[in-house]
MIVO-900406 format. One record per residue: x, y, z of N, C-alpha, C, O in turn; residue in one letter. Coordinates in steps of 0.2 Angstrom, whole numbers, padded with zeros to 4 digits. Layout:
N
+-------+-------+-------+-------+-------+-------+-------+-------+-------+-------+-------+-------+------+
!  n.px !  n.py !  n.pz ! ca.px ! ca.py ! ca.pz !  c.px !  c.py !  c.pz !  o.px !  o.py !  o.pz ! rest !
+-------+-------+-------+-------+-------+-------+-------+-------+-------+-------+-------+-------+------+
!     X !     Y !     Z !     X !     Y !     Z !     X !     Y !     Z !     X !     Y !     Z !    A !
...
+-------+-------+-------+-------+-------+-------+-------+-------+-------+-------+-------+-------+------+
//
This chain:
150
+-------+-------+-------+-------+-------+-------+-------+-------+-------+-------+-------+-------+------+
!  n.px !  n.py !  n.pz ! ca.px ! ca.py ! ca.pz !  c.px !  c.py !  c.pz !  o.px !  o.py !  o.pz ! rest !
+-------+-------+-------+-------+-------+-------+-------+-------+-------+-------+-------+-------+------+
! -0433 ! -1224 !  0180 ! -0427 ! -1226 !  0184 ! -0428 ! -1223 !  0191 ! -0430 ! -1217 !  0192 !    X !
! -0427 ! -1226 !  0197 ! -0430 ! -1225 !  0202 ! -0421 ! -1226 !  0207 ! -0415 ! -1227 !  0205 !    X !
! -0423 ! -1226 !  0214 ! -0417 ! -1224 !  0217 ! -0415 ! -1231 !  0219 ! -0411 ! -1231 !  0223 !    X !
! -0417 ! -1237 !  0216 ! -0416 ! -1243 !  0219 ! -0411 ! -1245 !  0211 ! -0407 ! -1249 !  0212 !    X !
! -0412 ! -1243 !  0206 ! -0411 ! -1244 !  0198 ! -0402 ! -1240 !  0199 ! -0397 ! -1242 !  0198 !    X !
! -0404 ! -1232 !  0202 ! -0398 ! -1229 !  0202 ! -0393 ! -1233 !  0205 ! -0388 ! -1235 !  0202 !    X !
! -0394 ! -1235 !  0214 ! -0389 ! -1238 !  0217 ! -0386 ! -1246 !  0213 ! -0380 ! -1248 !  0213 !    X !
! -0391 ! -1248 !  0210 ! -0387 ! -1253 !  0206 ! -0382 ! -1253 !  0201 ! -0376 ! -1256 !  0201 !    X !
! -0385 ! -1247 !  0196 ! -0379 ! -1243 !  0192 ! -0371 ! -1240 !  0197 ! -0365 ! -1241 !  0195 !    X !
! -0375 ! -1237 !  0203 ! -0368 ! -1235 !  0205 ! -0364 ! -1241 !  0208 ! -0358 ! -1240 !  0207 !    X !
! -0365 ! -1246 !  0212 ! -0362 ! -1251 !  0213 ! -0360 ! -1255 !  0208 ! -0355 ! -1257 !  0210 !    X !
! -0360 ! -1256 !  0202 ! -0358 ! -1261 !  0197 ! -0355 ! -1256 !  0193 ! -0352 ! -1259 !  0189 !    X !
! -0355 ! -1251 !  0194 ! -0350 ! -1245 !  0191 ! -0342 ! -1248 !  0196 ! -0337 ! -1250 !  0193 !    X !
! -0343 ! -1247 !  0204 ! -0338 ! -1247 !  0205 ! -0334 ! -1255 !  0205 ! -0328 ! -1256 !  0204 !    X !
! -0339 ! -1260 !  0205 ! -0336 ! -1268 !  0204 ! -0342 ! -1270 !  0200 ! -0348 ! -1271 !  0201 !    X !
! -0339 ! -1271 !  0196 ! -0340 ! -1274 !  0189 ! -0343 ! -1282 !  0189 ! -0346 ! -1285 !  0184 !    X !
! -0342 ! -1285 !  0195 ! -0339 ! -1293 !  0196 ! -0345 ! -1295 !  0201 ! -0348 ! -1301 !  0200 !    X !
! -0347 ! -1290 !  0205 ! -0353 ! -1290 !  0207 ! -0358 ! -1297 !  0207 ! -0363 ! -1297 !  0203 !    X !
! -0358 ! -1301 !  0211 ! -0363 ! -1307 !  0209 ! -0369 ! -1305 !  0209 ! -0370 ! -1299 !  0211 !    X !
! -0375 ! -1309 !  0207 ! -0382 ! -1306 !  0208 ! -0385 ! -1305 !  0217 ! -0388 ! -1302 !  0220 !    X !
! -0381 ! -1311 !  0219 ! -0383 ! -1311 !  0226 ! -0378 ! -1306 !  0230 ! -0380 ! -1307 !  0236 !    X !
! -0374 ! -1303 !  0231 ! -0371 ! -1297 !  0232 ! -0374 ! -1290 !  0232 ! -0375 ! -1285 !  0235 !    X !
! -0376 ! -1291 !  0225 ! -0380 ! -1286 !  0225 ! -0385 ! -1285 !  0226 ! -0387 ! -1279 !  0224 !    X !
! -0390 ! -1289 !  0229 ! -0397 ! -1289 !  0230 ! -0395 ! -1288 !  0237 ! -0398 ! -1284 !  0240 !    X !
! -0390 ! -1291 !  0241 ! -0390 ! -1289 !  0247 ! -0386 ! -1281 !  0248 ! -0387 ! -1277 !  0253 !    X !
! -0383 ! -1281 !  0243 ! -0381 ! -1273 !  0247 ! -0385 ! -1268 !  0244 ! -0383 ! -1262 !  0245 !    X !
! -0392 ! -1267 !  0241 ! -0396 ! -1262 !  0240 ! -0403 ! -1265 !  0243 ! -0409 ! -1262 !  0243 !    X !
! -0401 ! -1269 !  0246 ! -0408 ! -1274 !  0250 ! -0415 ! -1275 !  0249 ! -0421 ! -1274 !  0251 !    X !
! -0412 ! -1280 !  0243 ! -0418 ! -1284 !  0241 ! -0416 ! -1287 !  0240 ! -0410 ! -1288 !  0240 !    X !
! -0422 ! -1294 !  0237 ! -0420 ! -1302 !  0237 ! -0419 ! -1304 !  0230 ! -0423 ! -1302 !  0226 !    X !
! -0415 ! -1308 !  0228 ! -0411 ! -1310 !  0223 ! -0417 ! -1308 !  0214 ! -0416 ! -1305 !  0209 !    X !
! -0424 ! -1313 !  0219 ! -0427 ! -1312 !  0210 ! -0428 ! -1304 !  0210 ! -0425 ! -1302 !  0205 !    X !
! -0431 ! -1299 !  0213 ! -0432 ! -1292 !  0210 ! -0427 ! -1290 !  0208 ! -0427 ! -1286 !  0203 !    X !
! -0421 ! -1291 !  0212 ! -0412 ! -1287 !  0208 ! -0412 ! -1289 !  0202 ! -0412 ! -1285 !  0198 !    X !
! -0411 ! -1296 !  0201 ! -0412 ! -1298 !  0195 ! -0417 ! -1296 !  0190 ! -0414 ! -1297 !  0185 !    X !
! -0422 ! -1294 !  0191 ! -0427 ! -1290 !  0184 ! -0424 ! -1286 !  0183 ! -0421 ! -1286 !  0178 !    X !
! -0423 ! -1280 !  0188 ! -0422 ! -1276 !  0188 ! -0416 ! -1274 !  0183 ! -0416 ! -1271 !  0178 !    X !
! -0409 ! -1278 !  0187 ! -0404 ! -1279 !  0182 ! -0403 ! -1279 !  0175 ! -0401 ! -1275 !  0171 !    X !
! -0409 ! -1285 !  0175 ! -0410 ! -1286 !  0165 ! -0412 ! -1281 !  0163 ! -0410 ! -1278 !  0158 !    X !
! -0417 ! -1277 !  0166 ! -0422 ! -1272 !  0162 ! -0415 ! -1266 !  0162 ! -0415 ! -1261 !  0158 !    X !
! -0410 ! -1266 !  0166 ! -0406 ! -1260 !  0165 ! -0403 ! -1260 !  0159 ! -0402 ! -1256 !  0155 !    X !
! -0402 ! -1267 !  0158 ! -0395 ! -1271 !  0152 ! -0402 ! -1271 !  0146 ! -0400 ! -1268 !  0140 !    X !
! -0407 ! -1272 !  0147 ! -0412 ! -1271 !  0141 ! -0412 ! -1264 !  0138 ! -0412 ! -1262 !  0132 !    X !
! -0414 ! -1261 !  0143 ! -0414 ! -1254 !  0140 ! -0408 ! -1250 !  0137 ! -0407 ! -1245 !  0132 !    X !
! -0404 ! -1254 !  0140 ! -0396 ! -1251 !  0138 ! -0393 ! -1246 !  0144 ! -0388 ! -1243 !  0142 !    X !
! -0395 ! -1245 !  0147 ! -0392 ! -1240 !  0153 ! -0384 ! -1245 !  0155 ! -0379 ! -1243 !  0155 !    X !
! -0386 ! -1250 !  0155 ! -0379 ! -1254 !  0158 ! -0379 ! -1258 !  0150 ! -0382 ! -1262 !  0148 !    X !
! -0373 ! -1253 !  0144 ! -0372 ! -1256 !  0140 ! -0364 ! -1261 !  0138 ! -0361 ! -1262 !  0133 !    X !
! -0364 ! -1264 !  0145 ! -0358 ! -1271 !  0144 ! -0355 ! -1270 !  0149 ! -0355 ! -1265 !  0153 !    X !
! -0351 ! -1273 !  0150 ! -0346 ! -1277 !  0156 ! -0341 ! -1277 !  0153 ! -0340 ! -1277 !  0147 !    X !
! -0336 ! -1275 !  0156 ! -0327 ! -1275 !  0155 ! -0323 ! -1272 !  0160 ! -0324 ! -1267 !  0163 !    X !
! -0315 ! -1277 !  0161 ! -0311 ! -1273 !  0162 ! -0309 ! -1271 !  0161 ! -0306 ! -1272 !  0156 !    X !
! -0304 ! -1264 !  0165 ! -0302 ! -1259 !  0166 ! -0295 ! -1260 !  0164 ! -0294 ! -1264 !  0168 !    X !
! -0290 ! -1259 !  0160 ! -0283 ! -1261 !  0160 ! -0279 ! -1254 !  0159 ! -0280 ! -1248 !  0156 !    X !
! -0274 ! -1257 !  0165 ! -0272 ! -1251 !  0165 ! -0265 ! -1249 !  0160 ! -0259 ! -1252 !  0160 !    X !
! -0266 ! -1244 !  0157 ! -0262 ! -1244 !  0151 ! -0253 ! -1244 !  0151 ! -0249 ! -1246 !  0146 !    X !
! -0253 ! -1243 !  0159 ! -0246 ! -1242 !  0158 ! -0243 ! -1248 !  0160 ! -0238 ! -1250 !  0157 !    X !
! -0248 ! -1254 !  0166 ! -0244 ! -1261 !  0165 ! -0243 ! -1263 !  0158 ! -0238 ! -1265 !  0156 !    X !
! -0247 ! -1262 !  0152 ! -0247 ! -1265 !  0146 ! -0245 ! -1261 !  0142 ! -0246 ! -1262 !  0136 !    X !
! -0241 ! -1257 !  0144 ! -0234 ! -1252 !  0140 ! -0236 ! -1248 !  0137 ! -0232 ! -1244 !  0134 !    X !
! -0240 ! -1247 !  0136 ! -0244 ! -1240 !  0134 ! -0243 ! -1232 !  0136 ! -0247 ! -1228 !  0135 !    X !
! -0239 ! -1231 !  0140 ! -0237 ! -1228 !  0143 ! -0235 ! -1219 !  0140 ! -0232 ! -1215 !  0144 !    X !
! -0237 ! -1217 !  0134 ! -0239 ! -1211 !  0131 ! -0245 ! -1209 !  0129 ! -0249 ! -1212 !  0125 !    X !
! -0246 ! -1203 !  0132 ! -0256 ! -1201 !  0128 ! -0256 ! -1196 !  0126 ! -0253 ! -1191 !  0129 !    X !
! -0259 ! -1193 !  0119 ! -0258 ! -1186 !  0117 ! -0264 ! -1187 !  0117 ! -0267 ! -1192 !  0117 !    X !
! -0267 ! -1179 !  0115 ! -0273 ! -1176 !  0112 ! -0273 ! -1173 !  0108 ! -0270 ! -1168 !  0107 !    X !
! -0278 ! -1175 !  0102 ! -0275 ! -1172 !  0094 ! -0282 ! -1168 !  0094 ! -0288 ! -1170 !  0094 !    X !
! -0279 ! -1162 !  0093 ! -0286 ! -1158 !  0090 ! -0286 ! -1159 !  0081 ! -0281 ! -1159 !  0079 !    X !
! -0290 ! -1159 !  0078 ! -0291 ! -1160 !  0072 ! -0297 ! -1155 !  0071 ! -0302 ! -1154 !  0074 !    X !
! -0295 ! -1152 !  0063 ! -0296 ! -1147 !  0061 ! -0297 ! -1149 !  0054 ! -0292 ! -1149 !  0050 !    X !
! -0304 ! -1150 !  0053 ! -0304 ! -1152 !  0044 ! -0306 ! -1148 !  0039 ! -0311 ! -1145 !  0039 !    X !
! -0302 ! -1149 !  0033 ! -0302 ! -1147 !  0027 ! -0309 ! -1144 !  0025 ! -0311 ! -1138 !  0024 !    X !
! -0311 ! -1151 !  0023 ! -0319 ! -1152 !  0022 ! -0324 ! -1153 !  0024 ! -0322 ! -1158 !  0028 !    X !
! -0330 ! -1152 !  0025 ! -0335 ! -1152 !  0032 ! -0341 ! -1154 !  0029 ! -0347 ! -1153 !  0032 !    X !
! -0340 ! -1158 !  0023 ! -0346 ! -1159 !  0019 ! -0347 ! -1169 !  0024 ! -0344 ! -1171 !  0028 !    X !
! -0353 ! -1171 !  0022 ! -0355 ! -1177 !  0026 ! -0352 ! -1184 !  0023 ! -0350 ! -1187 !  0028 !    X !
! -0350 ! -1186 !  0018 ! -0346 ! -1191 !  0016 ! -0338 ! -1190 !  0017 ! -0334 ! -1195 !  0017 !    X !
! -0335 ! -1182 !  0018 ! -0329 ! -1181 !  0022 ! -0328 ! -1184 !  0029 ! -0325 ! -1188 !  0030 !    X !
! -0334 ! -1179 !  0033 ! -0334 ! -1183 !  0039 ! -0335 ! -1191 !  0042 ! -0332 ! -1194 !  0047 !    X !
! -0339 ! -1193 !  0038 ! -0341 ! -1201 !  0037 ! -0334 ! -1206 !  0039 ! -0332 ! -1210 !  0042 !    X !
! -0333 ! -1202 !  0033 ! -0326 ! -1207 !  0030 ! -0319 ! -1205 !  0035 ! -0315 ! -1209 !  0037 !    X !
! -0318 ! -1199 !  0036 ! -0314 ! -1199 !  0045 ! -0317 ! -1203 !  0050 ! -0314 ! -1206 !  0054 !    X !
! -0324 ! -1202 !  0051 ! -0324 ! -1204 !  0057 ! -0323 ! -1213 !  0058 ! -0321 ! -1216 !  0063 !    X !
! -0326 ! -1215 !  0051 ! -0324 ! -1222 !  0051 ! -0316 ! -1225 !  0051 ! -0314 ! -1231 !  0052 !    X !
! -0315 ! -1221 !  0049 ! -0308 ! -1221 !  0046 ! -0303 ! -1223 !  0055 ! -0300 ! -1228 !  0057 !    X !
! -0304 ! -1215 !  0060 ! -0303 ! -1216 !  0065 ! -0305 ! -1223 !  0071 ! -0302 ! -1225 !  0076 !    X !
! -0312 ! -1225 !  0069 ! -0312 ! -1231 !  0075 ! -0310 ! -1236 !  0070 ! -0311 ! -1241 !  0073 !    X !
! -0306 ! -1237 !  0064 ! -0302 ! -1243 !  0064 ! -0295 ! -1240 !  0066 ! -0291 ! -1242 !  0062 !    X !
! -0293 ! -1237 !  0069 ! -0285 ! -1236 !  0071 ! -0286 ! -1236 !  0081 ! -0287 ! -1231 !  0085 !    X !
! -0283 ! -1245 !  0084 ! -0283 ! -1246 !  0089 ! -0283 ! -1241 !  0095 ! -0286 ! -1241 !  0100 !    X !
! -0277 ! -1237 !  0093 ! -0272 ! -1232 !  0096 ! -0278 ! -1228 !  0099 ! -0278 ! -1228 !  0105 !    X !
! -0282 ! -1224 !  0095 ! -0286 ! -1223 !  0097 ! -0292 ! -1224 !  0101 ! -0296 ! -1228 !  0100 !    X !
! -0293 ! -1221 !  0107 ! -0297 ! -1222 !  0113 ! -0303 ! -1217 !  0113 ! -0308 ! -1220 !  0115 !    X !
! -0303 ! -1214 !  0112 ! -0309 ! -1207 !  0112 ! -0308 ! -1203 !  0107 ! -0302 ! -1201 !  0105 !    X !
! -0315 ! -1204 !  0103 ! -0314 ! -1199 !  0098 ! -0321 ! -1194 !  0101 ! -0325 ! -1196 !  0105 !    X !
! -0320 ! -1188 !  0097 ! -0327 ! -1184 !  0100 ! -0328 ! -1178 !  0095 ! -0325 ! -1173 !  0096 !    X !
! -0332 ! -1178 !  0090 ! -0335 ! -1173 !  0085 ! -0336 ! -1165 !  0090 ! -0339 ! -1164 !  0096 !    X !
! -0334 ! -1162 !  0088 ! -0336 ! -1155 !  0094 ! -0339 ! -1151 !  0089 ! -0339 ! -1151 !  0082 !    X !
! -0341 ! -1144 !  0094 ! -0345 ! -1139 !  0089 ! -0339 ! -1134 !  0086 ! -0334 ! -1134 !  0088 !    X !
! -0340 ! -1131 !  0083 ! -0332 ! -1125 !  0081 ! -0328 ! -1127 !  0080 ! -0328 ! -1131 !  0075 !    X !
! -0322 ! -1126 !  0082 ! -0315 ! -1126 !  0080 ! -0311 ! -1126 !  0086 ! -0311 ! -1122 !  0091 !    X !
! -0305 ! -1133 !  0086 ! -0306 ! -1138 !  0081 ! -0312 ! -1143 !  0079 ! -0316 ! -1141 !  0084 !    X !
! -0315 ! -1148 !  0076 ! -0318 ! -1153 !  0074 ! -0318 ! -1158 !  0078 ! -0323 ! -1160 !  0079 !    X !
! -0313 ! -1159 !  0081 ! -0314 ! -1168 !  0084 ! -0307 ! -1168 !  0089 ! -0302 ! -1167 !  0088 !    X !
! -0308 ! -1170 !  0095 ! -0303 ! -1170 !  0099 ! -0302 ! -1180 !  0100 ! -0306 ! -1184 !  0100 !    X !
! -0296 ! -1181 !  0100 ! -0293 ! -1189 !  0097 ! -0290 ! -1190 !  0107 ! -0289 ! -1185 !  0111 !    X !
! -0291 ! -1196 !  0109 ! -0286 ! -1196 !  0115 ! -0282 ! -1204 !  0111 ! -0285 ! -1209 !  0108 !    X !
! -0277 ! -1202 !  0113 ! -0272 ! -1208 !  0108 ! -0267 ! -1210 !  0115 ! -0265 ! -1207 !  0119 !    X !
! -0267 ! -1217 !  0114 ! -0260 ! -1220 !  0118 ! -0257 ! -1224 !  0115 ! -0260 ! -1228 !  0111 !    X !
! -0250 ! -1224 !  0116 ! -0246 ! -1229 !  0113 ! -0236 ! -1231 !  0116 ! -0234 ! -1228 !  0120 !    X !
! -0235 ! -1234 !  0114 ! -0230 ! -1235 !  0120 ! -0224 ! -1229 !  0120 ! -0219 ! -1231 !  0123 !    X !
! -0224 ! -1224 !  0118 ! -0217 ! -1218 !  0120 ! -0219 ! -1212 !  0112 ! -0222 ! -1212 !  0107 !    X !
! -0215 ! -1210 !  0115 ! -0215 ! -1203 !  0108 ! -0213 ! -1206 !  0101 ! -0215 ! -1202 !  0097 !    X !
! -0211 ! -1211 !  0100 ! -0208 ! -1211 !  0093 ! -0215 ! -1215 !  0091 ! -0217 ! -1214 !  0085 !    X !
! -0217 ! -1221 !  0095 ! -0221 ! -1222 !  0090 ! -0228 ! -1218 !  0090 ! -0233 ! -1221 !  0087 !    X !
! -0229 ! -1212 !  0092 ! -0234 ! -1208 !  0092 ! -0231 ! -1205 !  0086 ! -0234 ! -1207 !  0081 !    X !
! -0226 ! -1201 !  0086 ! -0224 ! -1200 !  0080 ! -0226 ! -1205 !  0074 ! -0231 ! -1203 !  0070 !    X !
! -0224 ! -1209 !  0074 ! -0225 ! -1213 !  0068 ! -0232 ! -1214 !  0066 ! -0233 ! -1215 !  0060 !    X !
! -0237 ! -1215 !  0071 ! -0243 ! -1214 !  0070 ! -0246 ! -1209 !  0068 ! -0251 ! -1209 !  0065 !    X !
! -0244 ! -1203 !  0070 ! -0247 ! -1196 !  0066 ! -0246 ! -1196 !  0059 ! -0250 ! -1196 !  0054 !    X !
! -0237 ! -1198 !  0061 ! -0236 ! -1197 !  0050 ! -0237 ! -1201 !  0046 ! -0239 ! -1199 !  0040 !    X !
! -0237 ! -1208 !  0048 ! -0242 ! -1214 !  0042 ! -0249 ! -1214 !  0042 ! -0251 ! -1215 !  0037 !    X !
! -0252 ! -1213 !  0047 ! -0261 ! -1214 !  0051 ! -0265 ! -1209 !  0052 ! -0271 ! -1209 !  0050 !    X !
! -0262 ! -1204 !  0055 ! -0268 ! -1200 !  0056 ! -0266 ! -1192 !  0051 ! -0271 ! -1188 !  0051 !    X !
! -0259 ! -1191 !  0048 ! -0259 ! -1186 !  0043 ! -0264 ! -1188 !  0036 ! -0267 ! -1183 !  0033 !    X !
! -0264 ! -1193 !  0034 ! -0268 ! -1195 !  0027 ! -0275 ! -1197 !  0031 ! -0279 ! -1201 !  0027 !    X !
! -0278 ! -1195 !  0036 ! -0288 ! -1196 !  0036 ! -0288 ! -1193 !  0030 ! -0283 ! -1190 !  0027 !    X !
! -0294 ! -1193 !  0028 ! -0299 ! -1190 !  0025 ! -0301 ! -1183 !  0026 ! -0304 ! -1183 !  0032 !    X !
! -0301 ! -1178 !  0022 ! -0303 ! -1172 !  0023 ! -0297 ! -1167 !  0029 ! -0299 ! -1162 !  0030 !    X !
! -0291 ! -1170 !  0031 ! -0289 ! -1167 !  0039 ! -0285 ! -1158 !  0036 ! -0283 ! -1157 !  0030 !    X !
! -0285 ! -1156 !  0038 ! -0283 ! -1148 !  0036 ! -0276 ! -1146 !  0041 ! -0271 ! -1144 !  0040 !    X !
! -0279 ! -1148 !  0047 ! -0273 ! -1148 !  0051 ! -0274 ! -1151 !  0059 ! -0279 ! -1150 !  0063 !    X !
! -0270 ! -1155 !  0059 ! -0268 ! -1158 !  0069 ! -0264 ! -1154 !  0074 ! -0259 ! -1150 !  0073 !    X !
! -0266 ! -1155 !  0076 ! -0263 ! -1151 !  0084 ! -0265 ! -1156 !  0089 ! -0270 ! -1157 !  0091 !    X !
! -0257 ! -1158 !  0090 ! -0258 ! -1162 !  0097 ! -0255 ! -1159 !  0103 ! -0251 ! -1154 !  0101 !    X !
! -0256 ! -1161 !  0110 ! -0256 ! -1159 !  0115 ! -0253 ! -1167 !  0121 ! -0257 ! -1171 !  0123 !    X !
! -0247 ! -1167 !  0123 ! -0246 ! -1172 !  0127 ! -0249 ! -1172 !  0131 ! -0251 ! -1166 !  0133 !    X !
! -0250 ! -1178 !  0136 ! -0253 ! -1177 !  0144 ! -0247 ! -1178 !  0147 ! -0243 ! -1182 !  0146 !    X !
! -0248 ! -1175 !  0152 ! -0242 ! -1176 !  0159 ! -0244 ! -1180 !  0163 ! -0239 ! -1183 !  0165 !    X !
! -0249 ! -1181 !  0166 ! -0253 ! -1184 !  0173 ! -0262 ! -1184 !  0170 ! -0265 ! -1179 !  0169 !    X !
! -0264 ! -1191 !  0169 ! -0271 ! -1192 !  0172 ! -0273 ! -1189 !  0180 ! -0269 ! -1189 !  0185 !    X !
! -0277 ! -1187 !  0180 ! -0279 ! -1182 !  0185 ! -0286 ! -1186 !  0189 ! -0287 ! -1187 !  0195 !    X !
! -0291 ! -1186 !  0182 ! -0296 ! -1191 !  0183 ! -0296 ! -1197 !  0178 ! -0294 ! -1195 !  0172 !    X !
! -0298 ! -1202 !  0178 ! -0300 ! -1208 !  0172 ! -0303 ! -1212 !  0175 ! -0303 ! -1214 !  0181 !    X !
! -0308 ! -1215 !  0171 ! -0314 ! -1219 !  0172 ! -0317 ! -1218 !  0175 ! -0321 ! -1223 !  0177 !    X !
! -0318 ! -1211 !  0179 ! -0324 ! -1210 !  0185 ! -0329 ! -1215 !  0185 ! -0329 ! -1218 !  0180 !    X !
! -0334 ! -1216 !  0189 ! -0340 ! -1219 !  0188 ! -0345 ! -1213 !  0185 ! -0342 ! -1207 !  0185 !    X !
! -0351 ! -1213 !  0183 ! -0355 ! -1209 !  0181 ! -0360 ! -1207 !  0188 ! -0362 ! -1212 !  0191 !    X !
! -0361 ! -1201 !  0189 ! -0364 ! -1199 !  0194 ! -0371 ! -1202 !  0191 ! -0374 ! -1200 !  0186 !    X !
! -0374 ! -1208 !  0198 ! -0381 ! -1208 !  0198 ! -0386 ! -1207 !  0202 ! -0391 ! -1208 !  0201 !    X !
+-------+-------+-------+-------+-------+-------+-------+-------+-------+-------+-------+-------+------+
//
């Protein structure tokens, strides 16, 4: 990857929508090498898909907590079966295995406290293996969706 590879990355980081001939002209070169270049990012997987960005609170989503989870059992089909468990529950946006204590930190949105409540006590008290949750509200995004430093 080279420094003509990175500025692509970083421009399609910030606009998504990017035509191929925009973007060959803003890192200055001519349509067909951007375009190699392009696919070969999307082949290799560096640029792993297109989407966007929605912001949660036009779409009422407007509550987020942080569940630290702390499990029971630490054996391998314990964890399996949480962790699949958790990417079938929408609400769910970032899950992340960590080292120590707790296990897995959850970023959840959902539209007000009641239904996060509800979600804890139907959905996320009964995972597989869970010992204990601890959640943490957010007050203010501070940072979200940065681009990735290229």
């Amino acid at each position: 990857m080279d420094a003509l590879d990175r500025k692509i990355l970083a421009l399609l980081q910030e606009d998504g929508r990017l035509t191929i001939t925009e973007l060959a002209t803003r890192i200055g070169l001519s349509i067909s090498p951007c375009h190699r270049r392009l696919r070969e990012l999307e082949r290799s997987g560096a640029i792993r898909g297109y989407r966007a960005i929605v912001d949660a609170t036009a779409v009422g989503l407007t509550f987020q907590a942080l569940v630290f989870v702390t499990m029971r059992q630490e054996d391998r089909d314990t964890l399996l079966g949480f962790e699949a468990a958790v990417a079938r529950i929408p609400n769910v946006v970032q899950a992340q295995r960590l080292f120590g204590d707790p296990d897995y930190l959850l970023r959840i949105v959902t539209a007000d406290l009641a239904a996060y409540q509800q979600l804890e006590d139907d959905t996320l008290a009964v995972l597989p293996g869970i010992q204990r949750l601890n959640s943490t509200l957010v007050m203010k995004q501070v940072v979200d969706d940065r681009p990735l430093p290229t």
